[in-house]
C-alpha positions in Angstrom: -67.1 100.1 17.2 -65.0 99.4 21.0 -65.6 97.6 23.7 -64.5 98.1 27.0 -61.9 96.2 29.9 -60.7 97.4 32.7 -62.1 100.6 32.2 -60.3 101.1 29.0 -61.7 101.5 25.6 -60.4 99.2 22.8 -60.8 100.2 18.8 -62.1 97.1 16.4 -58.3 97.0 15.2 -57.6 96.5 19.0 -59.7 93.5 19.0 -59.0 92.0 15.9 -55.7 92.2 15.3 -53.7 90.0 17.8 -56.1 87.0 16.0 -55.8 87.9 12.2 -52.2 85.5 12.3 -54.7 82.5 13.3 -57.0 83.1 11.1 -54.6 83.6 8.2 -53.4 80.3 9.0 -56.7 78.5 9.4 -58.1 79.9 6.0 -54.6 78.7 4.1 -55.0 75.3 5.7 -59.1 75.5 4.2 -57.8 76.4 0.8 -54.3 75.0 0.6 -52.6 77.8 -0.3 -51.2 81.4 0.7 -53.2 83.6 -1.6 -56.7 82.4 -1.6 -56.5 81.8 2.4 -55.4 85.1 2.7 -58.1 86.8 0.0 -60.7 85.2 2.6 -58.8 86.8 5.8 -59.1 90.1 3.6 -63.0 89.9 2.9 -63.6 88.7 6.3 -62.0 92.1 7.4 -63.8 93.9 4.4 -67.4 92.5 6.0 -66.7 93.7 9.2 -65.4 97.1 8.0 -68.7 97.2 5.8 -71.0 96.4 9.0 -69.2 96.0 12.7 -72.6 94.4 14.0 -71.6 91.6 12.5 -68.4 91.4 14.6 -70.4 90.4 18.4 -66.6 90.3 19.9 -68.5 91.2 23.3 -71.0 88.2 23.6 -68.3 85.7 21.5 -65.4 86.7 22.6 -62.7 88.6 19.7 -61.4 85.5 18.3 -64.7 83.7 17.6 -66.3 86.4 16.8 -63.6 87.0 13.9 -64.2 83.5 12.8 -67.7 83.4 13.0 -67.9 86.0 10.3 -65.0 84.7 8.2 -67.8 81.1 8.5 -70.6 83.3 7.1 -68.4 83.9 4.1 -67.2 80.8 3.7 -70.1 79.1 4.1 -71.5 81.4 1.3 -69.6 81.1 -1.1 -70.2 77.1 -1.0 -67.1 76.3 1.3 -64.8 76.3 -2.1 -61.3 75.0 -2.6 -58.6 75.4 -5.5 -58.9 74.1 -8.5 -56.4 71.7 -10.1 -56.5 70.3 -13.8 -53.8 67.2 -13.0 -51.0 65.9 -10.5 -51.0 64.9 -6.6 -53.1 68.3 -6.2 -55.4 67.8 -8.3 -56.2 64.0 -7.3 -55.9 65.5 -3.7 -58.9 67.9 -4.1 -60.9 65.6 -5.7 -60.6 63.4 -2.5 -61.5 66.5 -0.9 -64.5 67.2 -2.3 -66.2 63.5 -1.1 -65.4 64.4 2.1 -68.6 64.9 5.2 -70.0 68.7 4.4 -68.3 71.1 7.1 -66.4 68.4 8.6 -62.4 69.5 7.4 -63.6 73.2 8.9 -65.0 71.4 12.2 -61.4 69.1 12.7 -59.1 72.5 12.0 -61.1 74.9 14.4 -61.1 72.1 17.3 -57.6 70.9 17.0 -55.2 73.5 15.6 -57.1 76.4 16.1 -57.9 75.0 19.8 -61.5 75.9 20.2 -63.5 74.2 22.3 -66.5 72.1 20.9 -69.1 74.6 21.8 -67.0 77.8 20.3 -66.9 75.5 16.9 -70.6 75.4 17.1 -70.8 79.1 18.0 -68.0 79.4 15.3 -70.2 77.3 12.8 -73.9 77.5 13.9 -74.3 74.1 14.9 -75.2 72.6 18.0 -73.0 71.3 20.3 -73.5 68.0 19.3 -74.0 68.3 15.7 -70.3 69.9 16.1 -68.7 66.7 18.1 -70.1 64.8 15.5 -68.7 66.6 12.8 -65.1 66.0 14.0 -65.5 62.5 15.1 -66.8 62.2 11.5 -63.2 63.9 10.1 -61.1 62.0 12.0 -62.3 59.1 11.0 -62.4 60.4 7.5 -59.2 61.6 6.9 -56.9 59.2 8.9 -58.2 56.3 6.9 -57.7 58.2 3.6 -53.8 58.9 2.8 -51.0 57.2 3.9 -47.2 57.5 3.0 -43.4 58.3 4.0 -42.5 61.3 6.3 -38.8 62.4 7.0 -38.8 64.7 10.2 -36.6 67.5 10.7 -36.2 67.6 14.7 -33.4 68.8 17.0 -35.0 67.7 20.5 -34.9 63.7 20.9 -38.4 63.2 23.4 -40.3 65.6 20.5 -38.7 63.7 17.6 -40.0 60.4 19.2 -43.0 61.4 20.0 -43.9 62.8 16.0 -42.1 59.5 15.1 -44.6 57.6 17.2 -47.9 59.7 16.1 -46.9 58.8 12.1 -46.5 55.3 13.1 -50.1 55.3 14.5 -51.7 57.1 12.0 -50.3 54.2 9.5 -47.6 56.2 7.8 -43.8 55.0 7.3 -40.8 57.3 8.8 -38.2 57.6 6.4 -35.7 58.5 9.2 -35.2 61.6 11.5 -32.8 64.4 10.9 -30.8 67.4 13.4 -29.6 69.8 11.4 -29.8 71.3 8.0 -26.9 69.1 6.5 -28.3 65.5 8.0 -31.8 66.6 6.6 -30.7 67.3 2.9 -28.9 63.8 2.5 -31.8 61.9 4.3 -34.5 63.8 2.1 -31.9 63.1 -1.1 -31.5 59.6 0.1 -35.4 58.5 -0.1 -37.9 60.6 -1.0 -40.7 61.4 1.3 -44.2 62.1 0.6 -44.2 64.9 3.7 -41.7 66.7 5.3 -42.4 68.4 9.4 -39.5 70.5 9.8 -38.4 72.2 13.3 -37.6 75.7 12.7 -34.3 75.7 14.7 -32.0 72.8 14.8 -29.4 71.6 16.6 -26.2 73.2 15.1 -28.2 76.8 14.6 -28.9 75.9 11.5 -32.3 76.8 10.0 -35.4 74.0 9.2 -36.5 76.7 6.8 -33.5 76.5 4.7 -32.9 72.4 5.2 -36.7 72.5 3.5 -35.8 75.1 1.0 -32.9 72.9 -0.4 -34.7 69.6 -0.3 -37.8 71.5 -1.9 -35.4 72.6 -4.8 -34.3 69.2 -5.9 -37.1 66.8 -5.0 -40.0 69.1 -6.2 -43.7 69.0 -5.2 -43.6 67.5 -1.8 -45.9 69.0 1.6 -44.1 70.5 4.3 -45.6 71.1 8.2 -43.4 73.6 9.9 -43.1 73.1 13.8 -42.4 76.3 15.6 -42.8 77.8 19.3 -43.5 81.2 17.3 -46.2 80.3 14.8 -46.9 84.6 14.6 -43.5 84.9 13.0 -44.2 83.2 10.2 -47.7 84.8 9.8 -47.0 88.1 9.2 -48.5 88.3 5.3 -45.4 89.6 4.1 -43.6 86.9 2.4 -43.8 83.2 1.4 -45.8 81.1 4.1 -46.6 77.7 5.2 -49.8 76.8 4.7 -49.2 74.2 7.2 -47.5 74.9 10.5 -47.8 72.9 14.2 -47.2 75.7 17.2 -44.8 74.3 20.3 -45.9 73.0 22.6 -48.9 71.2 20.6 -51.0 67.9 21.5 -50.9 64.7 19.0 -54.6 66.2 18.0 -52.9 69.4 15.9 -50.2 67.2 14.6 -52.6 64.4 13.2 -54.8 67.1 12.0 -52.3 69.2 9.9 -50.6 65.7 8.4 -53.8 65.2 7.4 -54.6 68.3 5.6 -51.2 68.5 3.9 -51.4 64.9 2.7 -54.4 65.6 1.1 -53.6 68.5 -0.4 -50.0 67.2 -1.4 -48.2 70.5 -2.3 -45.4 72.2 -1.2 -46.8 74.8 1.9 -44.5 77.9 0.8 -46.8 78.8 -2.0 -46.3 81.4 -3.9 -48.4 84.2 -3.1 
């Protein structure tokens, strides 16, 4: 299969490839978890390898075209998520599965994967207005389901407010706010928190991935939302990988989405693949 622009002629992997990061990242935040999100980013590629008509990248566009297929597959397979026989996970998955059919898919597509409402219908084959309804319906949902303590890892003082102030709203307790690796690991130590968003870079060069690393190694089992101007970095399929990551710059719509999601599923987001 290629489709043509500007008078040049583009292979599927062409058209595919610059989205497969997103959708990587949208299937672990489905599933909770590196290795089944990215088995369903696999057979997603497998179907559209198996029969390119599927893949209408010219009348959708390349990105919704990708996740329109990966929707069929889901969707058939009875939209399933991992099972857990006890703990936080466990209890989180069973809140899971009460939830509005098709509504956690319609929130995630709109607000971290940015689509509009009428590509999530497209995406989902709803109407337009069966798709606004869905994620009014998981907004309503999920904010009034989970609340707890979240320590945030933040260099920059405006964006550090301004996560400080969406927790707040959304009913949960800020344990405190750290800069740099060091401050995070005594805060973290000094009360445990129920969710950690981490900045990648902090203010003394040190790393949010290693501050989380350490704070993961003594407290445990406790979520993690990575924040990061270079989401595709850490979306590469080659290592250990958040499940739950916020691109820079993002709106308060992504950020009370993915504390959300990582609430309910309560697990650390560098799962092992």
């Amino acid at each position: 299969m290629s489709t043509s622009t500007t008078g040049q002629a583009l292979t599927l992997s062409d058209v595919i490839t610059p989205h497969l990061p997103y959708l990587r990242r949208y299937a672990r935040a489905l599933t909770g978890a590196q290795q089944s999100g990215d088995a369903y980013a696999a057979s997603t590629l497998e179907a559209i390898l198996a029969d390119p008509s599927c893949f209408d990248a010219q009348s959708a566009g390349g990105k919704v075209a990708l996740f329109k297929v990966f929707h069929t597959l889901w969707s058939s397979s009875g939209q399933p998520v991992l099972e857990a026989d006890e703990g936080p996970r466990a209890r989180a998955l069973q809140h899971l599965s009460s939830l509005t059919a098709n509504t956690r898919e319609a929130l995630l597509l709109n607000t971290v994967e940015a689509f509009s409402v009428g590509e999530v219908a497209l995406i989902m084959d709803l109407s337009e207005s069966e798709a606004a309804g869905l994620i009014q319906l998981a907004r309503d949902e999920m904010q009034q389901s989970v609340s707890g303590k979240i320590m945030i890892i933040e260099d920059e003082a405006i964006i550090a407010m301004d996560l400080e102030g969406i927790c707040s709203m959304m009913g949960h307790e800020v344990t405190g706010i750290a800069r740099t690796r060091k401050a995070a690991v005594k805060l973290g130590l000094e009360e445990k928190p129920d969710l950690i968003l981490a900045d990648i870079q902090l203010a003394d060069n040190s790393s949010g991935i290693d501050a989380v690393a350490d704070l993961l190694e003594e407290l445990g089992d406790v979520p993690v939302i990575f924040i990061t101007a270079f989401p595709e970095r850490l979306l590469t399929g080659e290592r250990h990988e958040p499940a739950f990551m916020i691109a820079k710059p993002y709106v308060p719509d992504q950020v009370i989405s993915a504390i959300s999601q990582a609430m309910f599923f309560a697990s650390t987001d560098t799962l092992t693949s």
